[in-house]
C-alpha positions as CSV (number, residue, x, y, z in Angstrom):
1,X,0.0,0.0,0.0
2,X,1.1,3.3,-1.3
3,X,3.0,5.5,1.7
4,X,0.5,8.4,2.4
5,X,-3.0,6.8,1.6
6,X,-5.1,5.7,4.4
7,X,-4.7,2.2,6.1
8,X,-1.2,2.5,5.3
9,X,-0.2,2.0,8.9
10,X,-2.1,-0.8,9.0
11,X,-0.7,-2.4,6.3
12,X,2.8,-2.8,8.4
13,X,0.9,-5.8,10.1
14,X,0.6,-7.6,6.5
15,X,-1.6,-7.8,3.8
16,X,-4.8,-9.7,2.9
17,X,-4.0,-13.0,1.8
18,X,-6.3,-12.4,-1.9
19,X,-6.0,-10.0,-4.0
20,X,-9.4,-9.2,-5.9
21,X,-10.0,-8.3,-9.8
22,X,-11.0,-4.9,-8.4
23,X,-8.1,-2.4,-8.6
24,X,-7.0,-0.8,-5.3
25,X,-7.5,3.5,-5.0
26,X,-5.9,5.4,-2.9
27,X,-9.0,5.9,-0.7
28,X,-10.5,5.6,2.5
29,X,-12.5,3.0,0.5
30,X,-9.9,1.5,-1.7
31,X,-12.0,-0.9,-3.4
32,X,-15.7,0.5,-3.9
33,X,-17.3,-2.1,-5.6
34,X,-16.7,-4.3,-3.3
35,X,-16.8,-2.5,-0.2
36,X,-20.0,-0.7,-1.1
37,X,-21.8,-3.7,-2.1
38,X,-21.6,-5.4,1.3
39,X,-25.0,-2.8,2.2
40,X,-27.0,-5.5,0.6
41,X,-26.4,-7.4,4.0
42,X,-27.6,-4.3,6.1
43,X,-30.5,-4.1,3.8
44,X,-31.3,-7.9,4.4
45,X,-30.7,-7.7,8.5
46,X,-32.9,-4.9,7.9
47,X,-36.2,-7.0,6.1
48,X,-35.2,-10.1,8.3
49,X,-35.8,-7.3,11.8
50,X,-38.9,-7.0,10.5
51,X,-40.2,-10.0,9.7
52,X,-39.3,-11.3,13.0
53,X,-40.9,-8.6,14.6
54,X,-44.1,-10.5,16.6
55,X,-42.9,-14.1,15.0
56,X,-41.7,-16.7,16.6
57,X,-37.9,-16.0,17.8
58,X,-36.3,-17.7,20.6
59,X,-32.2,-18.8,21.5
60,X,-30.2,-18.0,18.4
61,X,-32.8,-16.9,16.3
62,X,-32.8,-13.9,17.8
63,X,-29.6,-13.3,16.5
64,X,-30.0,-13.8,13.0
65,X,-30.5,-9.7,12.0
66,X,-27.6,-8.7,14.0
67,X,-25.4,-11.1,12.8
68,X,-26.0,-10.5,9.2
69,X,-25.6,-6.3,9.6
70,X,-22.3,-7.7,11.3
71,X,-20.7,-9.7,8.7
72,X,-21.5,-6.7,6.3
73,X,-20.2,-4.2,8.3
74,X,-16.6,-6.5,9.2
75,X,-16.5,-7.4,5.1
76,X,-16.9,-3.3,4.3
77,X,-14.4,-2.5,6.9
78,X,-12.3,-5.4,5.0
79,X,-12.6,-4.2,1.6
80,X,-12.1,-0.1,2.4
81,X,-8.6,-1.5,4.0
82,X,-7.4,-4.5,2.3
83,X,-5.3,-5.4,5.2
84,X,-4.6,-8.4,7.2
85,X,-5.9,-7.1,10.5
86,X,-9.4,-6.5,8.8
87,X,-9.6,-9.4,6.9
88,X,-9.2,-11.7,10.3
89,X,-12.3,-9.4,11.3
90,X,-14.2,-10.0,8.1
91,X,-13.5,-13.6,8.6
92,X,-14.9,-13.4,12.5
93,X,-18.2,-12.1,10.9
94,X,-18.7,-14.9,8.5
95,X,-17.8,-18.1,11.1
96,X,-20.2,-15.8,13.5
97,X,-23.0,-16.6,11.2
98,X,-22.0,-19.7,9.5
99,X,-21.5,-21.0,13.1
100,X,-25.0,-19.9,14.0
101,X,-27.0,-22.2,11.3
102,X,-24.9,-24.9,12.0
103,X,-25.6,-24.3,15.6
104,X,-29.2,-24.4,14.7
105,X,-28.8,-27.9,13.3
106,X,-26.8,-29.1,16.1
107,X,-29.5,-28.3,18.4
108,X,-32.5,-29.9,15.9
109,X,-30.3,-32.9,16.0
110,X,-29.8,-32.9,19.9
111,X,-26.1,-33.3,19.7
112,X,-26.2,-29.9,22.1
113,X,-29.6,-28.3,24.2
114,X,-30.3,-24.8,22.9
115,X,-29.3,-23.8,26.8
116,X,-25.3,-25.3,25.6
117,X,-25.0,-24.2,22.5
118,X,-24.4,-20.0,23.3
119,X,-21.2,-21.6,25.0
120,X,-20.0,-23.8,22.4
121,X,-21.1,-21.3,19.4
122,X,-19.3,-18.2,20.2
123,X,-16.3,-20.3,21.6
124,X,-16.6,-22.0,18.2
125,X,-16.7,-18.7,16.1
126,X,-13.8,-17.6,18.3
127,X,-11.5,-20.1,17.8
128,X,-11.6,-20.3,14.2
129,X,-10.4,-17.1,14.2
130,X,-7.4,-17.5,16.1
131,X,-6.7,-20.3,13.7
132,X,-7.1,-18.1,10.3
133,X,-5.5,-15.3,12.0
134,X,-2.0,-17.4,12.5
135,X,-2.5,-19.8,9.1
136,X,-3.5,-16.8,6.7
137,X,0.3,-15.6,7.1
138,X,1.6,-18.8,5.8
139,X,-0.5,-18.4,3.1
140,X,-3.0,-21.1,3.4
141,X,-6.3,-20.8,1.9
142,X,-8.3,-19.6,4.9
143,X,-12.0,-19.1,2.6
144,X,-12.0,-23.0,2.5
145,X,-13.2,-23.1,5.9
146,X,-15.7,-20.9,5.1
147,X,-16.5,-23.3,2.5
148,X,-16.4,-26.1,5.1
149,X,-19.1,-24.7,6.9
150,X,-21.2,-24.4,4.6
151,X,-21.1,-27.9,3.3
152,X,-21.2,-28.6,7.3
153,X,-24.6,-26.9,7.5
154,X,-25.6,-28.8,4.6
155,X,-24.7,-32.2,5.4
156,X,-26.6,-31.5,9.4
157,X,-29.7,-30.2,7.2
158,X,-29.6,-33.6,5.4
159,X,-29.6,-35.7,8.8
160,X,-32.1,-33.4,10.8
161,X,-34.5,-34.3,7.3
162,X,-33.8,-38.3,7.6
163,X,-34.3,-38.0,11.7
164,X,-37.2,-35.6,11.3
165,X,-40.5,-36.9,12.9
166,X,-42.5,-35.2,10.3
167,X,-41.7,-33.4,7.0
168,X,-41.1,-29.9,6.9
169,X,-40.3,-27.5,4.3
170,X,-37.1,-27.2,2.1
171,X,-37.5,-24.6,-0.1
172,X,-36.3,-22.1,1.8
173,X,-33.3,-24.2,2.5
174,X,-32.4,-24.8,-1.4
175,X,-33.9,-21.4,-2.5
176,X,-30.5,-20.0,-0.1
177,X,-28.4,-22.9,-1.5
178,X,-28.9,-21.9,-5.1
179,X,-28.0,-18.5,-4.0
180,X,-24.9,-18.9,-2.8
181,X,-24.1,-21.3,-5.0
182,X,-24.5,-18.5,-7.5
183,X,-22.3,-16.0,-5.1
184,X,-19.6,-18.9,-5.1
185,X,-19.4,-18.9,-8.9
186,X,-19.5,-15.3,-9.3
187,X,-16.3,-14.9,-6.3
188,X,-14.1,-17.7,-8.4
189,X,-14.6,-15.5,-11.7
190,X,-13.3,-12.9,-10.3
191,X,-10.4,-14.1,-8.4
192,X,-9.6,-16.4,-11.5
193,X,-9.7,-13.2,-13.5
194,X,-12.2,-14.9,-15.8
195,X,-14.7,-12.2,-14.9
196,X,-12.3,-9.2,-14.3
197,X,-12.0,-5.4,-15.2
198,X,-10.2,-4.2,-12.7
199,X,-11.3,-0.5,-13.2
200,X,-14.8,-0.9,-12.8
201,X,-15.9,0.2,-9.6
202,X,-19.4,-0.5,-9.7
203,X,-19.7,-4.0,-10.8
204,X,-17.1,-6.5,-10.1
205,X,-17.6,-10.5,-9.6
206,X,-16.4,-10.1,-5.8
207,X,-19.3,-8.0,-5.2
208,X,-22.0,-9.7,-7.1
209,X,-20.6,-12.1,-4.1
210,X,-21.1,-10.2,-1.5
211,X,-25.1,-9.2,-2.8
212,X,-25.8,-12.6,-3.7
213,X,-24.9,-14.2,-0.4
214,X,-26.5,-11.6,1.4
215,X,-30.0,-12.3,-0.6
216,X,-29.7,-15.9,0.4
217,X,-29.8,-15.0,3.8
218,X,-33.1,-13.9,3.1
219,X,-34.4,-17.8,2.7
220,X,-32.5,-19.5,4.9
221,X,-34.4,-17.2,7.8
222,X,-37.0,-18.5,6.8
223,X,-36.6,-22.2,6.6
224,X,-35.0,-21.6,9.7
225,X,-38.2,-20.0,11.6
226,X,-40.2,-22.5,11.4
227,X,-38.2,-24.6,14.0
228,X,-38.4,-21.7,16.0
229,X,-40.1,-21.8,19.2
230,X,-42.5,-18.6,20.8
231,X,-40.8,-17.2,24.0
């Protein structure tokens, strides 16, 4: 990072471990496109708030909204900077949430009581940090255990279905899959530089990412409410 531009000081503690199509300004916000395009999560937290307003929240549940305006706010903060000390924070947001639906599963399968599970969640969430905060500077490729988690919560959905007592809807559960399978696509085009033009700052593949996951959100709060219980 250029000597003078913000988050230059930062930048002494090492840089991101992925560099994105999207070229880097000397900004406060050094990659727009994809820094600006993480407000799709606020906007989600925002329609998921209300839609839980009066429902049916209890345990975790209640954290859904909050968690997704967190993980947008961390990955903003992480693509203004480009810096390794934001990018362990962006990282803390996503194994925050990813955590939280696998959480949910763990419960429906009664591996854990709802009453365990805050424990073991944010201790969870926590540690995975630590790790991806030490392995990212020996360049190993910390967004597979995103990855992970995600084929985690799949895999738990599929056993909570086979144990399941009766049937329950899915297609909130694959509406979100197809969404982020989309978002997965769309984030390996443009670090592959298949989809690339680095001086756009208003579309780029990175942030067709970040609004695509954050719309598949949007379904998977709602497959997930229906296990909710009234409090």
């Amino acid at each position: 990072m250029t000597p003078g531009c913000p988050w230059h000081a930062l930048a002494a503690y090492g840089p991101a471990n992925v560099k994105w199509c999207e070229q880097r300004l000397c900004a406060w916000v050094n990659e727009p496109a994809n820094a600006w395009s993480n407000l799709a999560f606020a906007a989600v937290a925002l329609v998921i708030f209300r839609m839980g307003r009066g429902g049916p929240t209890s345990g975790l549940m209640r954290w859904f909204a909050p968690l997704v305006a967190l993980m947008g706010a961390c990955s903003f903060v992480y693509h203004a900077s480009n810096v390794w000390l934001t990018q362990v924070f962006d990282f803390l947001g996503m194994y925050l949430f990813c955590c939280l639906l696998l959480g949910l599963n763990v419960v429906r399968l009664g591996w854990l009581t709802e009453r365990s599970l805050p424990r073991v969640y944010v201790g969870t969430a926590l540690g995975l940090t630590i790790v991806t905060a030490g392995i990212v500077r020996h360049g190993a490729p910390i967004q597979g255990i995103v990855l992970a988690l995600i084929v985690a919560t799949v895999v738990t959905e599929g056993l909570c279905r086979r144990r399941a007592r009766e049937r329950y809807g899915l297609a909130g559960f694959f509406a979100a899959l197809g969404l982020m399978a989309a978002a997965i696509v769309c984030s390996l085009l443009d670090v592959t530089r298949v989809w690339c033009d680095p001086q756009d700052h208003f579309v780029q593949g990175h942030a067709a990412w970040h609004v695509l996951s954050a719309l598949s959100l949007l379904p998977a709060y709602v497959h997930y409410r229906q296990f909710a219980r009234p409090r």
